[in-house]
C-alpha positions as CSV (number, residue, x, y, z in Angstrom):
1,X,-22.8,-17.1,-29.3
2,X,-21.2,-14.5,-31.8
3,X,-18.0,-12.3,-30.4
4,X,-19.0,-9.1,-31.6
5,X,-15.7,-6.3,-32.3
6,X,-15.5,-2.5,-32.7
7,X,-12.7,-1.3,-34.3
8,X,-12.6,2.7,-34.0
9,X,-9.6,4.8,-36.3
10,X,-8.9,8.2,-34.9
11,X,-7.0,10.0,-37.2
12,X,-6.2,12.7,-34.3
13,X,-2.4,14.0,-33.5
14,X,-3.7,15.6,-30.3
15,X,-6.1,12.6,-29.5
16,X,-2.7,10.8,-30.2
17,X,-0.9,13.3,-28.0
18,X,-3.4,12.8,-25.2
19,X,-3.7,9.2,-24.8
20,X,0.1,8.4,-26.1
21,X,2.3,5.9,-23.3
22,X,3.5,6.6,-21.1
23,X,0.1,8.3,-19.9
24,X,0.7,12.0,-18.5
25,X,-1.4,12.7,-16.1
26,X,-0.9,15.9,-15.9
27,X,-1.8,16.1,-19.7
28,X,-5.2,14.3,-18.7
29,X,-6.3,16.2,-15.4
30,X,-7.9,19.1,-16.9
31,X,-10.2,16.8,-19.1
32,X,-11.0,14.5,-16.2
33,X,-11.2,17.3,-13.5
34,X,-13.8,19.2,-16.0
35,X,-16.4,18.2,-13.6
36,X,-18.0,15.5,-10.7
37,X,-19.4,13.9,-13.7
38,X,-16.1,13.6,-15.9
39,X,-14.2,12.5,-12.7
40,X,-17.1,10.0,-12.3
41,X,-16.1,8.9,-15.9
42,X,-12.8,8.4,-16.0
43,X,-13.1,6.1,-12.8
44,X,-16.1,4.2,-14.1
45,X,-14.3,3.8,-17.3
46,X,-10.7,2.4,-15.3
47,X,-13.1,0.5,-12.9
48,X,-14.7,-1.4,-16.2
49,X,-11.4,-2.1,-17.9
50,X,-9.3,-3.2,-14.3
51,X,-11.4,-3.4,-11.7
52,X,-13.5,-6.3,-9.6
53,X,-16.3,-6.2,-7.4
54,X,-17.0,-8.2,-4.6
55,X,-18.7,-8.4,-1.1
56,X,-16.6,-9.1,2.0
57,X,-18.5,-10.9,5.2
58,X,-19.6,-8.0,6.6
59,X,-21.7,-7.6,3.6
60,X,-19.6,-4.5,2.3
61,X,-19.2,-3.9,-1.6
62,X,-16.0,-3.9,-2.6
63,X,-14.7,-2.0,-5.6
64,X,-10.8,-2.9,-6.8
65,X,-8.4,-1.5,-9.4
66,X,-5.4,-3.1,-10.1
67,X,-2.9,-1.4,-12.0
68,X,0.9,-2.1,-12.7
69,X,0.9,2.3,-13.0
70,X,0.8,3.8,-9.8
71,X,0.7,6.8,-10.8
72,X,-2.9,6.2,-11.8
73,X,-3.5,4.7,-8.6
74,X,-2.3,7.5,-6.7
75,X,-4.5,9.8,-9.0
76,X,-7.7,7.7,-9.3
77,X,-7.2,7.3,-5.2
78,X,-6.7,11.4,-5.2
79,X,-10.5,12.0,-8.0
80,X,-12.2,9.4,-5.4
81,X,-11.4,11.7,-2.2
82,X,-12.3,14.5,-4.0
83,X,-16.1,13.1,-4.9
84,X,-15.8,12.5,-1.0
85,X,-15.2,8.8,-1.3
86,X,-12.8,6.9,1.3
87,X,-10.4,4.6,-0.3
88,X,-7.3,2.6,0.3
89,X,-4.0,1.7,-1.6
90,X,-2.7,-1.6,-1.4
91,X,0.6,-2.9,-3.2
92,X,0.2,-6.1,-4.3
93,X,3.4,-8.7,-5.5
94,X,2.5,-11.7,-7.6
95,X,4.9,-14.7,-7.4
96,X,3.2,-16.3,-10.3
97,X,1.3,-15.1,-13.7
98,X,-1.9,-14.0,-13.6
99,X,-4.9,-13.0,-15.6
100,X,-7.2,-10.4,-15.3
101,X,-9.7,-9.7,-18.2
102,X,-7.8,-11.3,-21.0
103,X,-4.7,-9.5,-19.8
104,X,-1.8,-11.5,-18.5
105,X,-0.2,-10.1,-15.6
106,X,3.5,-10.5,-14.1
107,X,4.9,-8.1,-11.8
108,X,4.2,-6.1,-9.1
109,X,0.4,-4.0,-9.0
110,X,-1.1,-1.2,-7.1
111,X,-4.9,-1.4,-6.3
112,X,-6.9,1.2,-4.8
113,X,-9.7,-0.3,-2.7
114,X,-13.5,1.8,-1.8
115,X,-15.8,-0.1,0.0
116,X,-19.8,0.7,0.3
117,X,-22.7,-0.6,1.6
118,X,-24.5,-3.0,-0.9
């Protein structure tokens, strides 16, 4: 099986400016809050690159971010209510090392939690 690897250059300043750490929210909202569909987006797109999905034993679907930022917590927690769906946040503390796709993981995280039928 052959790993197969994008590499895209942007040569950009205000992609650069956009996207630069530590992330602004406030410099991302009006891009994200463009419309249900972006908002959709941007959590689809966090969900892919830090988030799980499970089922609990009541047969629920569970959707979880984890994220060392809780600012993005707080806001992905803020786009979901808006697109009218319920979630919870959770602060999580990690004695020990952990991975989570390739990444590994230290200190404490905030996950927001949303839950659905299945």
């Amino acid at each position: 099986m052959s790993l197969q690897r994008w590499i895209v250059k942007i040569y950009s300043r205000e992609f650069y400016e956009l996207l630069r750490k530590p992330v602004d929210i406030e410099r991302l909202k009006p891009y994200v809050e463009h419309c249900k569909e972006c908002m959709a987006a941007f959590i689809r797109g966090l969900a892919d690159a830090e988030g799980s999905v499970a089922k609990d034993a009541a047969n629920l679907g569970r959707i979880r971010i984890l994220n060392a930022n809780c600012r993005i917590i707080r806001y992905t927690a803020e786009l979901l209510k808006k697109l009218e769906i319920e979630a919870k946040i959770y602060k999580r503390t990690m004695k020990r090392r952990f991975t989570i796709n390739r990444r590994c993981y230290k200190r404490v995280l905030t996950c927001v939690v949303f839950h659905g039928h299945t």
